[in-house]
C-alpha positions in Angstrom: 73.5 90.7 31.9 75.9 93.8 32.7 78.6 93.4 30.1 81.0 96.2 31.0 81.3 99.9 30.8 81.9 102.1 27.2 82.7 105.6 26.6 81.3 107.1 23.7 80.0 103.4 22.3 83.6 102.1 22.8 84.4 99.7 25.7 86.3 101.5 28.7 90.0 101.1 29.4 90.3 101.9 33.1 93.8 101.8 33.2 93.8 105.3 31.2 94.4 108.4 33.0 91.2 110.9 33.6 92.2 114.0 31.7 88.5 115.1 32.1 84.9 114.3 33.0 83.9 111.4 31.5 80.4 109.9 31.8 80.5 105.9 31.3 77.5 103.8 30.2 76.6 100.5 31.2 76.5 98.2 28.3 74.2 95.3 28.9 73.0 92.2 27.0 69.2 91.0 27.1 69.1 87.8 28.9 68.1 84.9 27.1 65.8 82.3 27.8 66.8 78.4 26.5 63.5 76.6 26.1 64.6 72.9 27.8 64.7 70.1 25.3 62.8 67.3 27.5 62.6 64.6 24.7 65.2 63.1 22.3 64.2 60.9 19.2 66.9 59.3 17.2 66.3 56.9 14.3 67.6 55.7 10.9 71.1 54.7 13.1 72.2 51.6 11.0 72.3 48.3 12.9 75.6 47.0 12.8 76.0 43.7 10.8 79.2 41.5 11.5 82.0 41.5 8.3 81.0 44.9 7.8 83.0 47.7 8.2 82.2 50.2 11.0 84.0 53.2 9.1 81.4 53.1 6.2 79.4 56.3 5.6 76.2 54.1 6.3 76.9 53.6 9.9 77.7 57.4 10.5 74.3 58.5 9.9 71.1 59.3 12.2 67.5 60.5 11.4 65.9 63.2 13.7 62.6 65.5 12.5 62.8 68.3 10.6 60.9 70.1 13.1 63.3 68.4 16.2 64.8 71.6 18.3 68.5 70.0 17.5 70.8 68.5 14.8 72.7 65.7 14.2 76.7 66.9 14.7 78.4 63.3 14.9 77.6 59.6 14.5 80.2 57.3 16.0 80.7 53.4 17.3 82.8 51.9 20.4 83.0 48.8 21.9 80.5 48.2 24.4 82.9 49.5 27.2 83.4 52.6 25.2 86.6 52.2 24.4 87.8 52.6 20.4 86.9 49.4 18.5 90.3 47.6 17.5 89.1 45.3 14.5 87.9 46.8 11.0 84.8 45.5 11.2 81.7 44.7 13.3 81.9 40.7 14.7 78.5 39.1 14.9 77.2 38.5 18.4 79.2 41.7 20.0 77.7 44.3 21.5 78.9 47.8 20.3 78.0 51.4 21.8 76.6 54.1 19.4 77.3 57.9 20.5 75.5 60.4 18.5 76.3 63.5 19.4 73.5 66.5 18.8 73.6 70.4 18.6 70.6 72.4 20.3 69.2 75.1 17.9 69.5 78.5 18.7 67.2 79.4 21.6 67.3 75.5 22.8 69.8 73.8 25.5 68.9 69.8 26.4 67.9 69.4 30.0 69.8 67.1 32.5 67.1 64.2 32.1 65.7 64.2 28.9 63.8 61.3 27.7 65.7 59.5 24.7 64.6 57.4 22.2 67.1 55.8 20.0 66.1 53.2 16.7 63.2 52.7 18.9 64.8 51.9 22.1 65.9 53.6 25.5 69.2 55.7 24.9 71.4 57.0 27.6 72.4 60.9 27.8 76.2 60.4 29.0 77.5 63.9 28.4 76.5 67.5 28.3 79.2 69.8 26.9 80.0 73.4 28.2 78.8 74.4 24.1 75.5 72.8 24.9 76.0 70.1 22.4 75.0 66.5 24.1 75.8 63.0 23.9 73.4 60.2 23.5 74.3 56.2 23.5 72.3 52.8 22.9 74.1 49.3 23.0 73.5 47.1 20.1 74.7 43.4 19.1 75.6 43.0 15.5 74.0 41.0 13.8 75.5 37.8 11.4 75.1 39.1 7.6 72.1 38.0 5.7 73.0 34.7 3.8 73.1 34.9 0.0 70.0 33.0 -1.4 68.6 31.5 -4.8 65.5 30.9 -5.9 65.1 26.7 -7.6 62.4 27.1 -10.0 60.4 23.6 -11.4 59.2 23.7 -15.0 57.3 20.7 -15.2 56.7 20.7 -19.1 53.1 20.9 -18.5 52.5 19.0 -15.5 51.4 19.9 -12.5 53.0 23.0 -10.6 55.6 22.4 -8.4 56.5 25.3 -6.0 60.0 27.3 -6.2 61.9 27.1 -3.4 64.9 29.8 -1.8 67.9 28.4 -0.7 70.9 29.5 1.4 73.9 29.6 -1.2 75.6 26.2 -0.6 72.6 24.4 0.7 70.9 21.9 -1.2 67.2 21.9 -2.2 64.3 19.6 -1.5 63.6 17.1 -3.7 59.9 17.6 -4.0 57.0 15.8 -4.5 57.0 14.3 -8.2 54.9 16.2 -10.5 52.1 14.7 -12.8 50.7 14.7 -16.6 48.7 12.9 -18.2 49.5 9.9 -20.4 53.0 10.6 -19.1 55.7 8.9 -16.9 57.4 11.5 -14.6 61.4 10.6 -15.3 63.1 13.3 -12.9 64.7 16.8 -13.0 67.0 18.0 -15.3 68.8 21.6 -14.9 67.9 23.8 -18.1 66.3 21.6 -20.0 
């Protein structure tokens, strides 16, 4: 690529007045050749989970290869429009839009339609910037937050075993079959002892 003209290694000012012969050089810049980036794979992007808050360092993170020709520049959530969410945290059951935004590595650019792969699913490319860096988007529905559980162990004092059972904080457990031992009468369940 011509670059411009230089006297004596310095870049020519052609509104100065010829005092002289002069000789000016071409200056010129090796093209470069971008190897295409056809594929896009994007994991480790945190499902959101409703009552959480969107903001959190754990939602602003995405996992790519070492070896990938491109780096993660920005992790950031919308509402499914794309439009900035309004409420401080994810609601379960609403879709949201993920953008993660990547860098090409030196000698790389992303091609117009590169296949993308995002936590698994199809992503979207919705933007290519003039600095090469690209945007990439995948819809996903949060998800209502894992209930808190207990575990409701039986001792039976030597009788049969009875099995634990996990249940959902304020739910009740099953009343289960009544244990036996021998030369015994079962009487019931106390709670620690």
């Amino acid at each position: 690529t011509f670059k411009g003209w230089t006297l004596d290694g310095a870049d020519y000012d052609f509104t100065a007045a010829i005092t002289g012969n002069i000789t000016l050089k071409a200056k010129w810049e090796a093209e470069q050749t971008l190897t295409d980036i056809e594929e896009v794979t994007i994991t480790g992007i945190k499902n959101p989970v409703g009552g959480e808050d969107y903001e959190d360092s754990s939602y602003k993170a995405a996992t790519i290869a070492d070896d990938a020709p491109y780096t993660v520049e920005s992790v950031v959530w919308f509402n499914e429009e794309g439009n900035s969410i309004t409420t401080a945290t994810f609601e379960a059951g609403t879709k949201y839009m993920v953008r993660v935004r990547l860098q090409p590595k030196e000698g790389y650019k992303f091609s117009w339609y590169p296949t993308v792969t995002m936590n698994g699913q199809t992503g979207t490319l919705i933007k290519l910037w003039p600095d090469g860096i690209a945007g990439f988007t995948l819809i996903m529905t949060a998800t209502a937050p894992a209930p808190t559980t207990y575990t409701v162990t039986f001792d039976s004092d030597g009788g049969s075993a009875v099995t634990a059972q996990t249940v959902e904080s304020g739910k009740t457990a099953t009343k289960p079959a009544d244990p036996t031992k021998e030369g015994y009468t079962f009487k019931g369940w106390y709670l620690d002892g």
